[in-house]
C-alpha positions as CSV (number, residue, x, y, z in Angstrom):
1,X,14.7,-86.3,18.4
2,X,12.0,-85.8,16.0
3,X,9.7,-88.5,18.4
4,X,10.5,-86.3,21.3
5,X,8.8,-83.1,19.5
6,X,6.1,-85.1,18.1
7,X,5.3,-86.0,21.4
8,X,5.7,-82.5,23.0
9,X,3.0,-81.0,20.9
10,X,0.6,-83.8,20.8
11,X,0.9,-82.9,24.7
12,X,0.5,-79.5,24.4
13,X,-2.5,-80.1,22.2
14,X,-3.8,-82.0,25.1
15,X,-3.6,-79.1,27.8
16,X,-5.2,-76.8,25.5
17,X,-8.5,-78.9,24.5
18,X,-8.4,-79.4,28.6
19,X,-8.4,-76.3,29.1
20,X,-10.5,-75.4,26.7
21,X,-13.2,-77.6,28.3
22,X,-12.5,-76.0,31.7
23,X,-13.2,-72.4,30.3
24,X,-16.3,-73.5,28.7
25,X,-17.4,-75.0,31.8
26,X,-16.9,-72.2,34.2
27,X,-18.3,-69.6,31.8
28,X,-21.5,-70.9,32.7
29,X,-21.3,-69.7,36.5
30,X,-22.2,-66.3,36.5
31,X,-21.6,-63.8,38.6
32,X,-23.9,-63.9,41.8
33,X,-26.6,-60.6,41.6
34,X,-28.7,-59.4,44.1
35,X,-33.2,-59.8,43.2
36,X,-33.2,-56.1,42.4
37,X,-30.5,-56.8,39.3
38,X,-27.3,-54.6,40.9
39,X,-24.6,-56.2,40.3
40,X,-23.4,-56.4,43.8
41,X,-22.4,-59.2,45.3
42,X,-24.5,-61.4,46.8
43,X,-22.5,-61.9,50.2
44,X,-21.7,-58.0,50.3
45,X,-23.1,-56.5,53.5
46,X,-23.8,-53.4,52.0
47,X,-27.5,-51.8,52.4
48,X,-28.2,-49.3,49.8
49,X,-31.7,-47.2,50.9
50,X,-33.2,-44.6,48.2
51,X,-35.0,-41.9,49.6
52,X,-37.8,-40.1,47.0
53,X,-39.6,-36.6,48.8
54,X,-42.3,-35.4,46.9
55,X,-39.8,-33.2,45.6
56,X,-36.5,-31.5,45.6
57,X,-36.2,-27.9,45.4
58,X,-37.9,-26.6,48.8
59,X,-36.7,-25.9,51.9
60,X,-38.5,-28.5,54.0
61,X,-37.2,-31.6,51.9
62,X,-33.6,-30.0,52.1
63,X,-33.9,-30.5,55.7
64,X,-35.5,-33.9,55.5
65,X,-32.2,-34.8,53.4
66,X,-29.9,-33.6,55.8
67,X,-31.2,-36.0,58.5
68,X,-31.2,-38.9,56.3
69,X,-27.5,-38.0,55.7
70,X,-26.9,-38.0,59.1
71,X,-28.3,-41.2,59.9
72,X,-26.9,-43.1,56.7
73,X,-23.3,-41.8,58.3
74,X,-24.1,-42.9,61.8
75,X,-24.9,-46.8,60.8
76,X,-22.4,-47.3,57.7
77,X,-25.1,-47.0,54.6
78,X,-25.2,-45.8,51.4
79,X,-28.4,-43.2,50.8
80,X,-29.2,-42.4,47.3
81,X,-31.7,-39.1,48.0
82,X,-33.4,-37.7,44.3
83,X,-36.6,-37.0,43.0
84,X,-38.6,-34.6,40.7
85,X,-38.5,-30.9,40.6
86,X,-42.4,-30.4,40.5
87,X,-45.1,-32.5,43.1
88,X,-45.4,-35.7,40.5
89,X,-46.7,-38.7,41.0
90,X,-45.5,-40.0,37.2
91,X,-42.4,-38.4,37.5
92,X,-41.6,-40.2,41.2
93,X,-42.4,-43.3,39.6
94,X,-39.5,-43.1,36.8
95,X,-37.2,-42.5,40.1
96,X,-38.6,-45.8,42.3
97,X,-38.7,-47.8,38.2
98,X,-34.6,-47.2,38.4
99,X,-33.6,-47.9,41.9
100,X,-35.3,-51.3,41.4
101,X,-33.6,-52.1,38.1
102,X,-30.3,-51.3,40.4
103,X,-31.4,-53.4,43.0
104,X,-31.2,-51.2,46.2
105,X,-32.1,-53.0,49.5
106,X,-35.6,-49.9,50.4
107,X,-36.8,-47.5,48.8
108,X,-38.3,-44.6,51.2
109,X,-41.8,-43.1,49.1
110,X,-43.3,-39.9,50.3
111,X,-45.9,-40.2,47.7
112,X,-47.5,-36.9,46.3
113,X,-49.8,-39.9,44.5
114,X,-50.6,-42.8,46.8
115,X,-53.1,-44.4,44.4
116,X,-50.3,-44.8,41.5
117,X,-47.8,-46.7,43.8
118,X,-49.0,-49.7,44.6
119,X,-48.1,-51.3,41.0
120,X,-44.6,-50.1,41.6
121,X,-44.6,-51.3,45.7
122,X,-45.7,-54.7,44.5
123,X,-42.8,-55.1,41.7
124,X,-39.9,-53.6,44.2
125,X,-41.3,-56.5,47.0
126,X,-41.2,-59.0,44.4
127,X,-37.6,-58.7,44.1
128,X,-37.4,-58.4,47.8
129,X,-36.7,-54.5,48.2
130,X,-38.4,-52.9,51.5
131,X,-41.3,-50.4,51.1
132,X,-41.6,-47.5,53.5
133,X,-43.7,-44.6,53.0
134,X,-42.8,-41.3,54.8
135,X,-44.1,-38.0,55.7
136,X,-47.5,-38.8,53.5
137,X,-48.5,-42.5,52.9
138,X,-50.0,-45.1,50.2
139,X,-52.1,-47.1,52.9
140,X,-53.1,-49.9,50.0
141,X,-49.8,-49.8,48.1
142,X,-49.0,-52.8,51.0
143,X,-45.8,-50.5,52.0
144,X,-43.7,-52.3,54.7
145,X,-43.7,-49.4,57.0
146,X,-44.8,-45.8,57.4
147,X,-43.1,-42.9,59.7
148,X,-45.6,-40.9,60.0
149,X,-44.0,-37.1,61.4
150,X,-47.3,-36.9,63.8
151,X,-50.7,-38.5,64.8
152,X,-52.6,-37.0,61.5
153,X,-56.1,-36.6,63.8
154,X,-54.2,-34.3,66.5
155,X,-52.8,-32.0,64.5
156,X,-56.0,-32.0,62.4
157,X,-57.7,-31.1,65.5
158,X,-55.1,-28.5,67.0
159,X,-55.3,-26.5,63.6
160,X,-58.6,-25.9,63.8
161,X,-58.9,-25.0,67.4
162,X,-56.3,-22.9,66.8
163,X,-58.2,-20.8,64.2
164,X,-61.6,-21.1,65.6
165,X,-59.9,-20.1,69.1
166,X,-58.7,-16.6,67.0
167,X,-62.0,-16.5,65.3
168,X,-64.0,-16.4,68.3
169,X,-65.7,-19.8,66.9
170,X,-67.6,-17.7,64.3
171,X,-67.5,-16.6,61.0
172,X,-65.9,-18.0,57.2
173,X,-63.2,-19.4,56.8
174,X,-60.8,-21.2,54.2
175,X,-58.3,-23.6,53.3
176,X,-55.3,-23.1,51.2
177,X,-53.6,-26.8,50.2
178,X,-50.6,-28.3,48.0
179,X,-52.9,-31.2,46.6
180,X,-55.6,-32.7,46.8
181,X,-54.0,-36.1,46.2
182,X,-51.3,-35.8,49.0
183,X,-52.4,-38.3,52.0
184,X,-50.8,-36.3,54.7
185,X,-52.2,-33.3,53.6
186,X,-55.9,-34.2,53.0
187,X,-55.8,-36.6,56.0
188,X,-55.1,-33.5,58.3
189,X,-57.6,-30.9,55.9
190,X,-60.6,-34.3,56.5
191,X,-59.9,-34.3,60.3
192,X,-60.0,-30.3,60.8
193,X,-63.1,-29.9,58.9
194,X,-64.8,-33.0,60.6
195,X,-63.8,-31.2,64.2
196,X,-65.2,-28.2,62.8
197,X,-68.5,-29.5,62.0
198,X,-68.7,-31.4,64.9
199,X,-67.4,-28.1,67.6
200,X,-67.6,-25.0,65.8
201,X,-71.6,-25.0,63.9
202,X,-71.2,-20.9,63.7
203,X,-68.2,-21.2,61.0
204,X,-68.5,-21.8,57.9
205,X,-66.0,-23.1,55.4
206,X,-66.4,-21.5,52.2
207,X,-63.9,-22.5,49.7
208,X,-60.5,-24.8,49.3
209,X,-57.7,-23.4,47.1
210,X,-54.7,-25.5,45.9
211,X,-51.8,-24.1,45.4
212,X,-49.3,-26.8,43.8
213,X,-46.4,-26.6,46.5
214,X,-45.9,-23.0,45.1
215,X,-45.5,-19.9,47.4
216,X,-46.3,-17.2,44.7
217,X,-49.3,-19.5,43.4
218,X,-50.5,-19.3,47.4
219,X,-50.2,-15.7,47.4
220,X,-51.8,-15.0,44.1
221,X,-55.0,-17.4,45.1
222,X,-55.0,-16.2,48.7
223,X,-55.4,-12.9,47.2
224,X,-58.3,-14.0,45.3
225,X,-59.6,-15.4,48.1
226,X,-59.8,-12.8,50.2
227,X,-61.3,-10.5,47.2
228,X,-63.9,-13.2,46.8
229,X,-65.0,-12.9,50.6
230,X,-64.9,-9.8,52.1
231,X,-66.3,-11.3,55.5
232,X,-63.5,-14.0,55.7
233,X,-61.9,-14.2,59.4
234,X,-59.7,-17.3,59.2
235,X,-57.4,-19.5,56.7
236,X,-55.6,-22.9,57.5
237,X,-53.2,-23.7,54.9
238,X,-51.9,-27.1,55.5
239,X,-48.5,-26.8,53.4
240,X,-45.0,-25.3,53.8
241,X,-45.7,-22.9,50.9
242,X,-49.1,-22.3,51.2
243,X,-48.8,-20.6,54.5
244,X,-45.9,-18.3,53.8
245,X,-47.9,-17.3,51.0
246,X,-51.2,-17.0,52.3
247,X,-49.1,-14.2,55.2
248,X,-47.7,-11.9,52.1
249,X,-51.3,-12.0,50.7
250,X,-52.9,-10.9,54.2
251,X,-49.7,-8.2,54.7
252,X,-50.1,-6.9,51.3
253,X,-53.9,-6.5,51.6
254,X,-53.3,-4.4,55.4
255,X,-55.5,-7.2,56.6
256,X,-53.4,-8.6,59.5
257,X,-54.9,-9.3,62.9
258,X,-58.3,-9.1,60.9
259,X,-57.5,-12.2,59.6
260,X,-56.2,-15.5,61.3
261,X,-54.1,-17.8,59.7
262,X,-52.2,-20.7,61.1
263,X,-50.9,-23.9,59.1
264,X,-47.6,-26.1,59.0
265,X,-44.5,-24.7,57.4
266,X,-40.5,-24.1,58.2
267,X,-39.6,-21.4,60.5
268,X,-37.3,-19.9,58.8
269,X,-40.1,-18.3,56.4
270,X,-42.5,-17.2,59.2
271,X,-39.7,-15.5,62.2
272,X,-40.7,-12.3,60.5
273,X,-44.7,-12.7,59.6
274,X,-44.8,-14.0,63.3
275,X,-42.5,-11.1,64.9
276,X,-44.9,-8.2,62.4
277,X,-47.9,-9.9,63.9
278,X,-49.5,-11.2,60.3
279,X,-50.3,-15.0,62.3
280,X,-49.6,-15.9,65.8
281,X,-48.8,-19.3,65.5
282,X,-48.2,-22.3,63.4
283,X,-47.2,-26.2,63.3
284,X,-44.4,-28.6,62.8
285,X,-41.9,-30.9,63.9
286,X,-38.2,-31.2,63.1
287,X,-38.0,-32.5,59.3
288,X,-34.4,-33.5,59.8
289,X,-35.7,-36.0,62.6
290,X,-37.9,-37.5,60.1
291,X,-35.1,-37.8,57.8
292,X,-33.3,-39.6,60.2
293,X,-35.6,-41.6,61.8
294,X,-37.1,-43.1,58.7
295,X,-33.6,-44.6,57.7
296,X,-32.8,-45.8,60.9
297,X,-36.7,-47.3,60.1
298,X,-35.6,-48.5,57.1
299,X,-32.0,-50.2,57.7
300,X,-34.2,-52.3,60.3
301,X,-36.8,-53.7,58.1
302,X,-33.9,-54.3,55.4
303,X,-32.3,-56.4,58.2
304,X,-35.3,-58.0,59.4
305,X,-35.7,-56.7,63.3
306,X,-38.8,-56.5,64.6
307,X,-40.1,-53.2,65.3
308,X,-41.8,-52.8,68.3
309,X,-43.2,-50.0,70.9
310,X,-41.1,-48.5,73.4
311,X,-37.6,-49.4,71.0
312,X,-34.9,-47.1,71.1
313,X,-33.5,-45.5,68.0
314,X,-30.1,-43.3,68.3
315,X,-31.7,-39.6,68.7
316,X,-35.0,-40.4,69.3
317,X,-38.1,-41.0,71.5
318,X,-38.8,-44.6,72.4
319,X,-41.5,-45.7,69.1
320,X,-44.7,-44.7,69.4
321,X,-47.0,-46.5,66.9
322,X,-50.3,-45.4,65.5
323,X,-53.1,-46.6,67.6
324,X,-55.0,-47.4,63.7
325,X,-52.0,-49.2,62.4
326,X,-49.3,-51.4,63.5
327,X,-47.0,-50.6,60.9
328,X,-47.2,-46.8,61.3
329,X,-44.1,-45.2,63.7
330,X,-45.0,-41.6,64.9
331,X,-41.8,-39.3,64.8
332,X,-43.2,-36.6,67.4
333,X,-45.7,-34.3,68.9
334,X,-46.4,-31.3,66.7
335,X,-44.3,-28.3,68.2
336,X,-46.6,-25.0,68.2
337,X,-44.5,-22.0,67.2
338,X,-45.3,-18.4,68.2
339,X,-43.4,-15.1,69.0
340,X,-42.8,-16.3,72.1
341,X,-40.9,-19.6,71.3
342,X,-39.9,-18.6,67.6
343,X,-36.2,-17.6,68.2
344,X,-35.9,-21.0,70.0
345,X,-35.7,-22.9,67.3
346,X,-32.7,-23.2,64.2
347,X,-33.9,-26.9,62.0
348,X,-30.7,-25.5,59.9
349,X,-33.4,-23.4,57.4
């Protein structure tokens, strides 16, 4: 009896040093991780696209998010949408430094810095995480992919015919702009005044104000502006807050129809400037189609398809690439809004 126990515990001494030796062995597979360092699986099919605007509190990157949402919903994704409060470059980078610690599959940059991206484009490719720039780009941050909302010379040419057409093709005028960083921006300001040079030698561009993506900031320098020149006969301001702004400062000074003003913002600001006659026209496209269309972008570079012209994405126009640059995709043609073709329009802001 006692021989039988002494041998049932040496036994059971034996199954625990095996086992032991087994734990010790396994412990050293760990779990599978993506490049990025999530700590998803590495067989999940998952795609996790972050989307970064240039910021998050105004009414055109609201609609933006809305068609991202759409499209994220449409093909199965997850969308992680965030950014700063105010137009940051340093700030943007803290949000594109996190979502590659997590490991997210793209990260979707509309840069309000283009030359501070690159170091951060370069680390998220490293670890195999798709670059795409939207709405404004970062041409040497070597970004995978840019949708680009228009062909930046046409609608840098059709703002300024527009205001010299107003103008009579004579006379000063001005600019009012977000940033002279943004690419978008500046690439459509660079165009204009090149055209103007080039068709219109009896006006003459007398200053550039920047107005920091702030409505009442537009107003207040607009206001200046037209203190500072008495004989000023047009404005283009190239911004979503810069031309609502730049209309209160004209109706406040009783200067409407004596000055022309025309730019890119959201309708929903301008039905009653355009209806009271303070501009007749101004530019854009539908921000919640460039939402969409650069995630639907996006999922396909993540998966590796080829992007080519005349492809079909759900919602949209066959793609239409920049003649320039192979990796840019052009949402649409700018849409011209005036009294006439105001009402027709509801973006949802």
């Amino acid at each position: 009896m006692l021989l039988t126990a002494k041998n049932f515990i040496l036994s059971l001494c034996f199954l625990s040093a095996s086992c032991w030796i087994l734990g010790c062995n396994n412990s050293d597979q760990k779990p599978a991780q993506q490049s990025g360092g999530a700590t998803k699986s590495s067989n999940s099919d998952e795609i996790v696209i972050a989307m970064l605007p240039k910021l998050t509190n105004i009414a055109y990157f609201e609609a933006c998010k809305k068609g991202a949402e759409r499209a994220a919903a449409d093909l199965g994704i997850t969308l992680i949408y965030d950014g700063p409060t105010e137009p940051s470059g340093a700030e943007q980078n803290k949000f594109i430094d996190t979502w590659i610690r997590q490991g997210v599959d793209a990260i979707c940059i509309a840069p309000n810095q283009p030359k501070t991206l690159k170091r951060f484009a370069e680390k998220a490719q490293a670890q195999g995480i798709k670059i795409i720039t939207w709405d404004s780009d970062a041409e040497e941050s070597g970004r995978d992919f840019m949708v680009n909302q228009v062909d930046d010379q046409q609608l840098g040419e059709l703002l300024i015919d527009d205001i010299a057409g107003q103008m009579n093709e004579q006379g000063e005028w001005a600019i009012a702009i977000a940033s002279l960083d943004a690419h978008n921006l500046n690439s459509w300001r660079r165009f204009s005044e090149a055209r103007a040079k080039e068709k219109y030698p009896k006006m003459k561009l007398v200053e550039t104000v920047v107005t920091k993506e702030d409505e009442n900031l537009a107003r207040q320098k607009v206001e200046t502006l037209l203190n500072a020149y008495p004989n000023l006969k047009g404005i283009i301001a190239f911004d979503s807050n810069s031309v609502p702004g730049a209309a209160e400062a004209i109706k406040q000074a009783g200067k409407a129809g004596k000055i022309a003003l025309t730019g890119n913002t959201t309708p929903g600001k301008m039905t009653q400037y355009i209806k009271d006659g303070i501009l007749q026209s101004f530019y854009l496209w539908d921000p919640r189609d460039l939402g969409d269309l650069t995630i639907r972008v996006a999922k396909a570079v993540v998966e590796g398809t080829e992007l080519k012209p005349g492809m079909k994405f759900e919602g949209h126009r066959p793609l239409v690439f920049s003649e320039k640059d192979s990796t840019m995709v052009i949402l649409s043609d700018p849409i011209r809004f005036t009294k006439d073709n105001i009402d027709d329009y509801d973006f949802g802001f």
